[in-house]
PyMOL Python script that loads the backbone (N, CA, C, O; Angstrom):
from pymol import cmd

cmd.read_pdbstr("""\
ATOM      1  N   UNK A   1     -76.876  -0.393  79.854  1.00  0.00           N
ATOM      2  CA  UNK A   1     -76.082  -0.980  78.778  1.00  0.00           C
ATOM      3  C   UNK A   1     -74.594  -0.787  79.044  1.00  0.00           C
ATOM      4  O   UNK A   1     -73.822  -1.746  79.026  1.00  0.00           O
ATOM      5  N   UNK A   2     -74.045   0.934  79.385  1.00  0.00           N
ATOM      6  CA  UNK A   2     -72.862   0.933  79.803  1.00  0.00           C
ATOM      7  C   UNK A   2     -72.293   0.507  81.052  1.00  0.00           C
ATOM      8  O   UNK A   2     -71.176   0.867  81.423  1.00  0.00           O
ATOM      9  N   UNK A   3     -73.153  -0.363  81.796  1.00  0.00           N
ATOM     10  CA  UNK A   3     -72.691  -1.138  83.353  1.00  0.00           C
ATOM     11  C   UNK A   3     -72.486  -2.599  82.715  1.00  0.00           C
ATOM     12  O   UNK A   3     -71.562  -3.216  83.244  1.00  0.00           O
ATOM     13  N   UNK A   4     -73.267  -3.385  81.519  1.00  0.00           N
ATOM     14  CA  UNK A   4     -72.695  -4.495  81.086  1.00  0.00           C
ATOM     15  C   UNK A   4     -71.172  -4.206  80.420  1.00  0.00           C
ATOM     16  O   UNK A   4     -70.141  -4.524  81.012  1.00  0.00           O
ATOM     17  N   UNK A   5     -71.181  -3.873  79.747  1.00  0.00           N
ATOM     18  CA  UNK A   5     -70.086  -2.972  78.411  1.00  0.00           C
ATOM     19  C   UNK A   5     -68.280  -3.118  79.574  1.00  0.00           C
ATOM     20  O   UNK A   5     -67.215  -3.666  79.291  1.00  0.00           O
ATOM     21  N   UNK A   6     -68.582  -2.580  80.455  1.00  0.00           N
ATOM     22  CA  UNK A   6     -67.295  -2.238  81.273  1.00  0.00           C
ATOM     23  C   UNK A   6     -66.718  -3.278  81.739  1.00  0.00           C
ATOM     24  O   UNK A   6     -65.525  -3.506  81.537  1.00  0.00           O
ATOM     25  N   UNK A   7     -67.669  -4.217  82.581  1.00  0.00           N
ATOM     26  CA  UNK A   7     -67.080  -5.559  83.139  1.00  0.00           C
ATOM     27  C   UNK A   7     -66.452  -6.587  82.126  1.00  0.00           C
ATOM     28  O   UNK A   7     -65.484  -7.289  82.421  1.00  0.00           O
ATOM     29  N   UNK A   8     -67.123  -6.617  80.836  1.00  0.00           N
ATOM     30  CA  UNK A   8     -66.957  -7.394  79.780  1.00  0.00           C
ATOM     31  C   UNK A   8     -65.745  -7.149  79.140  1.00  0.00           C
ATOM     32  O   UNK A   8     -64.907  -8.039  78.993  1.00  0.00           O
ATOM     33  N   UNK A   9     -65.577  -5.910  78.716  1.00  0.00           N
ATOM     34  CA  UNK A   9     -64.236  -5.135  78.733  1.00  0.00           C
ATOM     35  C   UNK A   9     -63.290  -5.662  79.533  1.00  0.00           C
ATOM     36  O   UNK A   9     -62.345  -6.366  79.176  1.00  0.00           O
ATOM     37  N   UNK A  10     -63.626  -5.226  80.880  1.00  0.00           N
ATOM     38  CA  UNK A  10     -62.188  -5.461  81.639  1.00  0.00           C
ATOM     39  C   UNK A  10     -61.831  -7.270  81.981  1.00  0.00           C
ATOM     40  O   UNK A  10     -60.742  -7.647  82.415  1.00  0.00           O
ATOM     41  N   UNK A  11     -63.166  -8.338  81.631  1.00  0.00           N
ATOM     42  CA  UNK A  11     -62.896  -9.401  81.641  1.00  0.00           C
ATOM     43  C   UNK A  11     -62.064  -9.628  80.618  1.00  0.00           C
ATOM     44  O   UNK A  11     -60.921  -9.930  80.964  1.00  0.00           O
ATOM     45  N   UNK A  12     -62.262  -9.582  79.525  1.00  0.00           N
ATOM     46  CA  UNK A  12     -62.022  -9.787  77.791  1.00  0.00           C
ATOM     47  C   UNK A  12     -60.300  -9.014  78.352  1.00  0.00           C
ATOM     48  O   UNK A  12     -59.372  -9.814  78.237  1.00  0.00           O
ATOM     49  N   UNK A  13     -59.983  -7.871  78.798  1.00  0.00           N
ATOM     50  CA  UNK A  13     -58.734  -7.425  78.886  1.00  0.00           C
ATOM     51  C   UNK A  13     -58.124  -8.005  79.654  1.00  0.00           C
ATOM     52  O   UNK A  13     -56.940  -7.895  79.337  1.00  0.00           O
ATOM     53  N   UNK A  14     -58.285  -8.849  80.909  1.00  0.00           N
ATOM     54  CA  UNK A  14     -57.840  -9.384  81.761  1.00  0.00           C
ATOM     55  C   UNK A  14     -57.461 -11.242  81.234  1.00  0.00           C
ATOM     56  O   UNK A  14     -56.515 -12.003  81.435  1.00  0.00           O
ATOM     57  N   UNK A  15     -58.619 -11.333  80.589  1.00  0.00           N
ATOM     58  CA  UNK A  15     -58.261 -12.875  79.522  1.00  0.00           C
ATOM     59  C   UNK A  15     -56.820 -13.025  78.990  1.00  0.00           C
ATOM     60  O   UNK A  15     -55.916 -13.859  79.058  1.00  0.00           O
ATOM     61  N   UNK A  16     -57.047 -11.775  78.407  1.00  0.00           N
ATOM     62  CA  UNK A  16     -56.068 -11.889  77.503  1.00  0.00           C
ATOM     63  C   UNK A  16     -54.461 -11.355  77.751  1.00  0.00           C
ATOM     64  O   UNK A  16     -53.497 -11.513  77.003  1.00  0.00           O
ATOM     65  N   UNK A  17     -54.522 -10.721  78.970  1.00  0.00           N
ATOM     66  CA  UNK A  17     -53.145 -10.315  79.860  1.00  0.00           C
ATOM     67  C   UNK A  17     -52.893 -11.749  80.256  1.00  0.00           C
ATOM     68  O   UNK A  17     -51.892 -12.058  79.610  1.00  0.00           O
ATOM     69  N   UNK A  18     -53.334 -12.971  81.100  1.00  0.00           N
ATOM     70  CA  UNK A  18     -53.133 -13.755  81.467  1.00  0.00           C
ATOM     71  C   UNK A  18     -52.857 -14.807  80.419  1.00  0.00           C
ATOM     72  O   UNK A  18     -51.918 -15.566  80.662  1.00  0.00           O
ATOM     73  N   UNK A  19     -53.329 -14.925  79.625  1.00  0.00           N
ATOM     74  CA  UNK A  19     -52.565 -15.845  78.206  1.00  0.00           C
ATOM     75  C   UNK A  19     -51.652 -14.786  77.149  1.00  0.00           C
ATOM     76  O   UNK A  19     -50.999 -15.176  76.181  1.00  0.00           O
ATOM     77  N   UNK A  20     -51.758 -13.708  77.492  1.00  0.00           N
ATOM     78  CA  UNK A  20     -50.193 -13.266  76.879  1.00  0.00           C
ATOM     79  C   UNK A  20     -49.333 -13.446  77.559  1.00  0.00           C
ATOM     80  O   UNK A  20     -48.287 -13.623  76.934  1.00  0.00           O
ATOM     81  N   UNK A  21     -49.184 -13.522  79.267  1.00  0.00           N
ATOM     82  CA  UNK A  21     -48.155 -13.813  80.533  1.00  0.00           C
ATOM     83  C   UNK A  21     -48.137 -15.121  80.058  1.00  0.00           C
ATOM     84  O   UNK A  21     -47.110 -15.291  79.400  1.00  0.00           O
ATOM     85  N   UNK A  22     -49.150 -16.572  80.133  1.00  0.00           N
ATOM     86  CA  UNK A  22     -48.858 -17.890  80.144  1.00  0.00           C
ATOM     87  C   UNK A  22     -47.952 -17.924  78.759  1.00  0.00           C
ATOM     88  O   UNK A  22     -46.857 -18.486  78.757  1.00  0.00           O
ATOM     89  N   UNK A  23     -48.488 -17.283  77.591  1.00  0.00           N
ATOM     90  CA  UNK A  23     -47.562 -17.358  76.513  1.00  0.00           C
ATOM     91  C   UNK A  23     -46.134 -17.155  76.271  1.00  0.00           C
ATOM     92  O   UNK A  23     -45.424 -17.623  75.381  1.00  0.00           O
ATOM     93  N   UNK A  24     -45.880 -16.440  77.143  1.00  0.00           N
ATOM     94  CA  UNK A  24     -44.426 -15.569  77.510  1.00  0.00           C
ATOM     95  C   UNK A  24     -43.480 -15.979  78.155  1.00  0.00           C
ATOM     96  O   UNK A  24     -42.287 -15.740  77.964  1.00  0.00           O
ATOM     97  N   UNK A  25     -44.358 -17.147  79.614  1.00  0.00           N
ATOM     98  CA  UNK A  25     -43.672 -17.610  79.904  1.00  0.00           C
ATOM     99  C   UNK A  25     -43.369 -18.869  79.178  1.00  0.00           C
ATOM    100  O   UNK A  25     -42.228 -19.330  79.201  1.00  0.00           O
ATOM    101  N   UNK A  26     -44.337 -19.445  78.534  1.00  0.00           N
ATOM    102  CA  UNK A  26     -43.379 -20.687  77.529  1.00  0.00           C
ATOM    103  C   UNK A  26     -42.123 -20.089  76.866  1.00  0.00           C
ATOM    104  O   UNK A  26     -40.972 -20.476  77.070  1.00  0.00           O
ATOM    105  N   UNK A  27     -42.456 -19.212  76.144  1.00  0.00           N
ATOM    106  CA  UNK A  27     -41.791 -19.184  75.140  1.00  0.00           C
ATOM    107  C   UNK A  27     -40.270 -18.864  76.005  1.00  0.00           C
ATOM    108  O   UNK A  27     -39.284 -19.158  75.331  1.00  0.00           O
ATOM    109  N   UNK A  28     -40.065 -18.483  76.952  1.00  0.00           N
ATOM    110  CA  UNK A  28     -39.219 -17.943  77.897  1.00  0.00           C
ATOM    111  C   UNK A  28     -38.642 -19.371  78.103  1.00  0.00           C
ATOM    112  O   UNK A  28     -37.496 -19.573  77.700  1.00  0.00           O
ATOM    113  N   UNK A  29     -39.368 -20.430  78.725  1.00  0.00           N
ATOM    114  CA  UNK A  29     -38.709 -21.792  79.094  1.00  0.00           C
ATOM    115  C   UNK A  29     -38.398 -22.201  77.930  1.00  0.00           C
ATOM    116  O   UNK A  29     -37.236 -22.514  77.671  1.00  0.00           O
ATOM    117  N   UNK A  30     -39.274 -22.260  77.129  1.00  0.00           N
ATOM    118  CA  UNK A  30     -38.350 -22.700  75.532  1.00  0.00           C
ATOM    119  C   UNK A  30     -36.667 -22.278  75.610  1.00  0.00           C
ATOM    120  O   UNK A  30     -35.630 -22.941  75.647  1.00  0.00           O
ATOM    121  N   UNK A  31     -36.871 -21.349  75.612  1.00  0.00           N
ATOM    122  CA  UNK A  31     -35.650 -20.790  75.110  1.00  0.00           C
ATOM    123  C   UNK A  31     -34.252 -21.034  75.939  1.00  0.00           C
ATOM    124  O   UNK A  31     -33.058 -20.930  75.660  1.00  0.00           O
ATOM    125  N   UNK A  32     -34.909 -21.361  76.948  1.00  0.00           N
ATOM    126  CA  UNK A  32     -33.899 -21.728  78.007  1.00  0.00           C
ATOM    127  C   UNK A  32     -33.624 -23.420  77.926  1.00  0.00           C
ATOM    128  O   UNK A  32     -32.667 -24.000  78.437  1.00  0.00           O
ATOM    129  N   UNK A  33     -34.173 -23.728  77.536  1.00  0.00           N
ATOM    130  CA  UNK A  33     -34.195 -25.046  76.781  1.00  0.00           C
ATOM    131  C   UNK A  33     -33.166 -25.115  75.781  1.00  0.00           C
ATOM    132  O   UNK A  33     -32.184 -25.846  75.903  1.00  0.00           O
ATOM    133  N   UNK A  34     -33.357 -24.427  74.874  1.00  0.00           N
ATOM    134  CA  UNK A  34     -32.676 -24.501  73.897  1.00  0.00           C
ATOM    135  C   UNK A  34     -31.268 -24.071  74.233  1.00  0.00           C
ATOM    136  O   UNK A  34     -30.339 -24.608  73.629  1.00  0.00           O
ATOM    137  N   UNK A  35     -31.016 -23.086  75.208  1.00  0.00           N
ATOM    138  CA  UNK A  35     -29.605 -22.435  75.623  1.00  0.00           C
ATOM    139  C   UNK A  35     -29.120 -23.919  75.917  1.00  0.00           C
ATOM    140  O   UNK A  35     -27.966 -24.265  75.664  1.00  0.00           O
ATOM    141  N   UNK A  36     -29.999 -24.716  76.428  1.00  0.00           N
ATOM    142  CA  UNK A  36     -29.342 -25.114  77.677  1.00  0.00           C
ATOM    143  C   UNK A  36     -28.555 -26.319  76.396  1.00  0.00           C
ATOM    144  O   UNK A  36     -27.340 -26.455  76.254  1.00  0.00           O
ATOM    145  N   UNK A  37     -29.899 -27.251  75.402  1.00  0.00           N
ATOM    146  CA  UNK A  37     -29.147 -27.861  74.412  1.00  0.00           C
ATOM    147  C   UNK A  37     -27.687 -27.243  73.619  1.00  0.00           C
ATOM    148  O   UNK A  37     -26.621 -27.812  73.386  1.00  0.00           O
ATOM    149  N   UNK A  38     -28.047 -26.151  73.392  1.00  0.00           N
ATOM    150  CA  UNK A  38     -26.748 -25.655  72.555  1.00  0.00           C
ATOM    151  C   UNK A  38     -25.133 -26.105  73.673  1.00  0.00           C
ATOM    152  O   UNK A  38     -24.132 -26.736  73.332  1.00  0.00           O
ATOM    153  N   UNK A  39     -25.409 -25.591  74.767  1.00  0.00           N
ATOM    154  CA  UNK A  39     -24.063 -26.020  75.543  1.00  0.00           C
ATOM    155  C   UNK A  39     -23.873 -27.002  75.509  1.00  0.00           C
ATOM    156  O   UNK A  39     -22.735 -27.371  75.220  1.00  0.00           O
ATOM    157  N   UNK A  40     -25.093 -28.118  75.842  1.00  0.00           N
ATOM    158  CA  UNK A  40     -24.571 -29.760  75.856  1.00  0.00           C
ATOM    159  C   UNK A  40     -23.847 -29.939  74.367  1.00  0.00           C
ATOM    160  O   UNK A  40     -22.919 -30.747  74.345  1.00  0.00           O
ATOM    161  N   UNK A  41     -24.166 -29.294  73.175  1.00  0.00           N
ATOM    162  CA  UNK A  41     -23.832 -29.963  71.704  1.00  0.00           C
ATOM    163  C   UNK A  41     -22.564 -29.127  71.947  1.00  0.00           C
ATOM    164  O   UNK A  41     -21.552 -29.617  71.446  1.00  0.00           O
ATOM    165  N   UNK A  42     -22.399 -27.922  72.636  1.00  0.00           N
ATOM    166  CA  UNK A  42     -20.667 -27.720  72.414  1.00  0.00           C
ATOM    167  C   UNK A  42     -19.545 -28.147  73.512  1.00  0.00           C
ATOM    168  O   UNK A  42     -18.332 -27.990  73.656  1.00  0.00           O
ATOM    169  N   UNK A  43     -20.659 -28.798  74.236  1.00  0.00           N
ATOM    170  CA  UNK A  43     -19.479 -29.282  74.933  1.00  0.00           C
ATOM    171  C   UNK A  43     -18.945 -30.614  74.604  1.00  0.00           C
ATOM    172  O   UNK A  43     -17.755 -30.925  74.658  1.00  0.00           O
ATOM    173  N   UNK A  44     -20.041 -31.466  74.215  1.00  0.00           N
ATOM    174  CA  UNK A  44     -19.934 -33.049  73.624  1.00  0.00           C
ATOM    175  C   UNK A  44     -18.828 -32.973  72.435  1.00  0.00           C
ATOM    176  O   UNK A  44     -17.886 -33.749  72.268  1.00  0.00           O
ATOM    177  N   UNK A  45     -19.199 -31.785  71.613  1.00  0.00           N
ATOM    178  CA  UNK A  45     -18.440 -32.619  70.029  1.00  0.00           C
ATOM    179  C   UNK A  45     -17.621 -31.747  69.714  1.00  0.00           C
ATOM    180  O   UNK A  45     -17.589 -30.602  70.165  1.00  0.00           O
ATOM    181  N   UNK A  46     -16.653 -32.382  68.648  1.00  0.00           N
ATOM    182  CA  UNK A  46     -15.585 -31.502  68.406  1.00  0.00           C
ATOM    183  C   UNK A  46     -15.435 -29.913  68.268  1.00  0.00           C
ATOM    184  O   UNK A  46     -16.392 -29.208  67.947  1.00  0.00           O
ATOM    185  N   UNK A  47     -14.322 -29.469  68.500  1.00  0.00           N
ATOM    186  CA  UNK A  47     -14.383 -28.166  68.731  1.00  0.00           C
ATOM    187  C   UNK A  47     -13.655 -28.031  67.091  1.00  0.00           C
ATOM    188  O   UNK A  47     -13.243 -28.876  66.296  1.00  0.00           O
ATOM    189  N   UNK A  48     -13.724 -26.825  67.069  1.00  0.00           N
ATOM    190  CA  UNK A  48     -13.494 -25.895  65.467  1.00  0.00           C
ATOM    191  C   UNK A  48     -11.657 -26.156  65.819  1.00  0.00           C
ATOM    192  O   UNK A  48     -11.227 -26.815  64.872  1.00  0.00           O
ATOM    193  N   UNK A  49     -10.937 -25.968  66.454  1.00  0.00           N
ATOM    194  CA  UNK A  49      -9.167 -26.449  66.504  1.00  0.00           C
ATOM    195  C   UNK A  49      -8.753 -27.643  66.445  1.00  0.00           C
ATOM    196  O   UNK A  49      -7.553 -27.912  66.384  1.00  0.00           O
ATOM    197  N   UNK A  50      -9.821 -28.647  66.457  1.00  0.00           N
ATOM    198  CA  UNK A  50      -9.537 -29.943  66.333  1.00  0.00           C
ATOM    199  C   UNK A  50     -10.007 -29.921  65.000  1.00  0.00           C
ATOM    200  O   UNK A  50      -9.250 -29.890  64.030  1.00  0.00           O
ATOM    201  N   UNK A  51     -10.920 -29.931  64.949  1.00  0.00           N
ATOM    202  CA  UNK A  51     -11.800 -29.937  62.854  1.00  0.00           C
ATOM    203  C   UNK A  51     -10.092 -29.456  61.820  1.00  0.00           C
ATOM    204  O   UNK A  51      -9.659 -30.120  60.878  1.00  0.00           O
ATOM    205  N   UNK A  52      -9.586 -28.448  62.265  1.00  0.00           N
ATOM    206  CA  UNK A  52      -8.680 -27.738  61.759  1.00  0.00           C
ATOM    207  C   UNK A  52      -7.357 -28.910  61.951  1.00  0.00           C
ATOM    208  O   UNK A  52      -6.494 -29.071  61.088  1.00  0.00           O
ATOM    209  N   UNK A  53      -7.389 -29.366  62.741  1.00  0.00           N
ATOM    210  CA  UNK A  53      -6.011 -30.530  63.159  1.00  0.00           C
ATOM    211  C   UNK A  53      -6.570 -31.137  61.871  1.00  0.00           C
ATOM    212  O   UNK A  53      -6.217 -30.926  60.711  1.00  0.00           O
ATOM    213  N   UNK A  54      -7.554 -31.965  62.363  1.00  0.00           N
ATOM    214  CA  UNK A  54      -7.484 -33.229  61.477  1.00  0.00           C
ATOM    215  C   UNK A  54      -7.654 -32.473  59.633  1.00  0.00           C
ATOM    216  O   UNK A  54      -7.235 -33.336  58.861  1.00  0.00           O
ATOM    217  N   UNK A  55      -8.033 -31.438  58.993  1.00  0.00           N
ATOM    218  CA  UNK A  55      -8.149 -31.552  58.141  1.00  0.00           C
ATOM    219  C   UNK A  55      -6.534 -31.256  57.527  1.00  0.00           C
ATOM    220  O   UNK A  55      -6.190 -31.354  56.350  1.00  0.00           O
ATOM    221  N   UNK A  56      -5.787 -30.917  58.547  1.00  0.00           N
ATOM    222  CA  UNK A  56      -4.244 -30.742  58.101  1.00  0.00           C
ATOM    223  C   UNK A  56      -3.677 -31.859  57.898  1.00  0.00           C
ATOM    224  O   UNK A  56      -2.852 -32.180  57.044  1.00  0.00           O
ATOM    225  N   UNK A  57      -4.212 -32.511  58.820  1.00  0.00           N
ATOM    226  CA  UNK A  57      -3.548 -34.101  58.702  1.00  0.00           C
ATOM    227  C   UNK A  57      -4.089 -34.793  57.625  1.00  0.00           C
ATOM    228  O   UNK A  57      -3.378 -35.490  56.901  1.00  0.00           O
ATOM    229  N   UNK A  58      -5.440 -34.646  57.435  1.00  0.00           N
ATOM    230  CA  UNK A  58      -5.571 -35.475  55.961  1.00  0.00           C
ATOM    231  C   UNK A  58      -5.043 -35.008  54.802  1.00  0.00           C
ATOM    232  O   UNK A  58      -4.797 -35.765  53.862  1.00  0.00           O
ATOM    233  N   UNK A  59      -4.780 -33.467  54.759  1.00  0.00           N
ATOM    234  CA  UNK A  59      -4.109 -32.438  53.737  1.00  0.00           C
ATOM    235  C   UNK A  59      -2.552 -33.249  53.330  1.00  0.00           C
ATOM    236  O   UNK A  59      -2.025 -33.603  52.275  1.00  0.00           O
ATOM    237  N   UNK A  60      -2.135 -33.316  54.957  1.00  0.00           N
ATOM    238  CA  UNK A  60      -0.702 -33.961  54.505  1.00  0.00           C
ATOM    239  C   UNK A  60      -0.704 -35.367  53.836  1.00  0.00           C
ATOM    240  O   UNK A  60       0.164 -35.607  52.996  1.00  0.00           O
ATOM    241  N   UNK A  61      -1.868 -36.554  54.246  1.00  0.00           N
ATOM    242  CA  UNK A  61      -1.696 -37.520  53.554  1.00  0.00           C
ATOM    243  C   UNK A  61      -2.240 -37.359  51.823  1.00  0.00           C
ATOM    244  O   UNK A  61      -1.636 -37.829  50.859  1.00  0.00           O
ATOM    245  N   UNK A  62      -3.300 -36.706  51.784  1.00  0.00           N
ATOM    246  CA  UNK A  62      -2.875 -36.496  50.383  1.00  0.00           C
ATOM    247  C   UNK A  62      -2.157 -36.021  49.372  1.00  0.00           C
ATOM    248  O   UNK A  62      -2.256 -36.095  48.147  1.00  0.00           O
ATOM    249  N   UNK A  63      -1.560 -35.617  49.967  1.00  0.00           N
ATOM    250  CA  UNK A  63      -0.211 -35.241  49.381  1.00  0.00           C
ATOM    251  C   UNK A  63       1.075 -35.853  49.000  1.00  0.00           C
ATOM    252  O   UNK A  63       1.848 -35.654  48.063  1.00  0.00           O
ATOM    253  N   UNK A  64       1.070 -36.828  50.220  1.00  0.00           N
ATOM    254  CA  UNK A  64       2.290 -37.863  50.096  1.00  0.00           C
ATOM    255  C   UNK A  64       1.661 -38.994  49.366  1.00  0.00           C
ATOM    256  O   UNK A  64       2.275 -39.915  48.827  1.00  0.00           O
ATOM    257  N   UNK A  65      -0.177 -38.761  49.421  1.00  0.00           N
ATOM    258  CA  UNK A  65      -0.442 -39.985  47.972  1.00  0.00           C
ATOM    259  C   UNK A  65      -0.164 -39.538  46.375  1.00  0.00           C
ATOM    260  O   UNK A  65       0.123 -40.245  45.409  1.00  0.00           O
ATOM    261  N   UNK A  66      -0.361 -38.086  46.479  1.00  0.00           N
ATOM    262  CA  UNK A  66       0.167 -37.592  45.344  1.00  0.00           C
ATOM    263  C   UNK A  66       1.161 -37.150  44.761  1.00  0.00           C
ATOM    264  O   UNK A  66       1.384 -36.631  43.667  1.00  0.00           O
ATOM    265  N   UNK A  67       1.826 -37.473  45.789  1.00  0.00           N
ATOM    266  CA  UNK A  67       3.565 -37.600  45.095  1.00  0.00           C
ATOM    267  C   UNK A  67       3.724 -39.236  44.973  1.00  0.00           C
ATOM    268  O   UNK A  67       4.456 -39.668  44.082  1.00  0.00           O
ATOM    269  N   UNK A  68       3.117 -40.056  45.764  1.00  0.00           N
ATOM    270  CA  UNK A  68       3.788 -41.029  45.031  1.00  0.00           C
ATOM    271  C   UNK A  68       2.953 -41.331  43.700  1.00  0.00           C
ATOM    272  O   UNK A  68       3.648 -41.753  42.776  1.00  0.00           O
ATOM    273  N   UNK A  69       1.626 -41.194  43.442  1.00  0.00           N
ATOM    274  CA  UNK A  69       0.650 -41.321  41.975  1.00  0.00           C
ATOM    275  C   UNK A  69       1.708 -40.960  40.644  1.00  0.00           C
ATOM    276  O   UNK A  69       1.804 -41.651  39.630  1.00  0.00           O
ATOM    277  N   UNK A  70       2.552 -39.553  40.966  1.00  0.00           N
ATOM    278  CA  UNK A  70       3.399 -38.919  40.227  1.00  0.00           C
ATOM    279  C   UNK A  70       4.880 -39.052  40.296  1.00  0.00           C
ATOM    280  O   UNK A  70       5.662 -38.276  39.748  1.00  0.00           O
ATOM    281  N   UNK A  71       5.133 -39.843  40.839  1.00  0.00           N
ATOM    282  CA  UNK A  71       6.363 -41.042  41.054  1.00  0.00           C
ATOM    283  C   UNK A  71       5.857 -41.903  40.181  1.00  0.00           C
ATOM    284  O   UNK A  71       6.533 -42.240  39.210  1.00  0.00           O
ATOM    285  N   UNK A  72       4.584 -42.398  40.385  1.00  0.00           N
ATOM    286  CA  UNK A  72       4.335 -44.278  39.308  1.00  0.00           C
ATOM    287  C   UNK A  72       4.369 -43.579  37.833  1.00  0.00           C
ATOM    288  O   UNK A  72       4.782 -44.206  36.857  1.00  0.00           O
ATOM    289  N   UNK A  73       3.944 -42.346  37.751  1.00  0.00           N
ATOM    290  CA  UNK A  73       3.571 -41.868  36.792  1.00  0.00           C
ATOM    291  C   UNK A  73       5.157 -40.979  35.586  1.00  0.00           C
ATOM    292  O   UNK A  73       5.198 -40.963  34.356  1.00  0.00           O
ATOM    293  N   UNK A  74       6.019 -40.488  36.405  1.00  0.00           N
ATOM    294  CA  UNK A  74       6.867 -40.190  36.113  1.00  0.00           C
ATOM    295  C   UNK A  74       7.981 -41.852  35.632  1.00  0.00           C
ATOM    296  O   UNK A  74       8.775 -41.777  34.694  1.00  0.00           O
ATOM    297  N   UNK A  75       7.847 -42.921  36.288  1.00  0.00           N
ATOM    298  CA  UNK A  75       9.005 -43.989  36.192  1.00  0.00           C
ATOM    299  C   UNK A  75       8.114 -44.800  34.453  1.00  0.00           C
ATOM    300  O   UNK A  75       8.352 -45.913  33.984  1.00  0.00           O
ATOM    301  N   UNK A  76       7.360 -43.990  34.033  1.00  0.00           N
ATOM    302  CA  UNK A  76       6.789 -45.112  32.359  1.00  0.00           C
ATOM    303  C   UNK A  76       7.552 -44.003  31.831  1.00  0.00           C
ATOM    304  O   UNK A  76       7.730 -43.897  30.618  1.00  0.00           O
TER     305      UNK A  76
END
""", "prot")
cmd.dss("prot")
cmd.show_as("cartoon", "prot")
cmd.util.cbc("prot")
cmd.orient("prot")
């Protein structure tokens, strides 16, 4: 009984080393995957000093719309 018991064991342990390795390595290429997307998305699109330009620049045009709103508004 204990000469079946052992092989079965070390099959059943050996199963399962080899799909925890196949598992490991996905998840490993995944991830390198994903590194690899994140660089393409920061290299493609705007960077955080440009976001900051333009929201100054729209800052300033609303401003010069709201001085003149309070120009039309000041001349009644």
């Amino acid at each position: 009984m204990l000469e079946a018991i052992v092989p079965i064991t070390i099959a059943a342990l050996s199963g399962l080393g080899v799909m925890f390795n196949r598992t490991s390595a996905r998840i490993h290429e995944h991830d390198k995957r994903m590194d690899s997307i994140e660089l393409k998305v920061a290299e493609r699109y705007i960077t955080r000093a440009e976001v900051t330009q333009s929201m100054k620049h729209f800052e300033e045009h609303f401003v010069r719309i709201e001085s003149k709103i309070d120009n039309l508004f000041n001349r009644k």
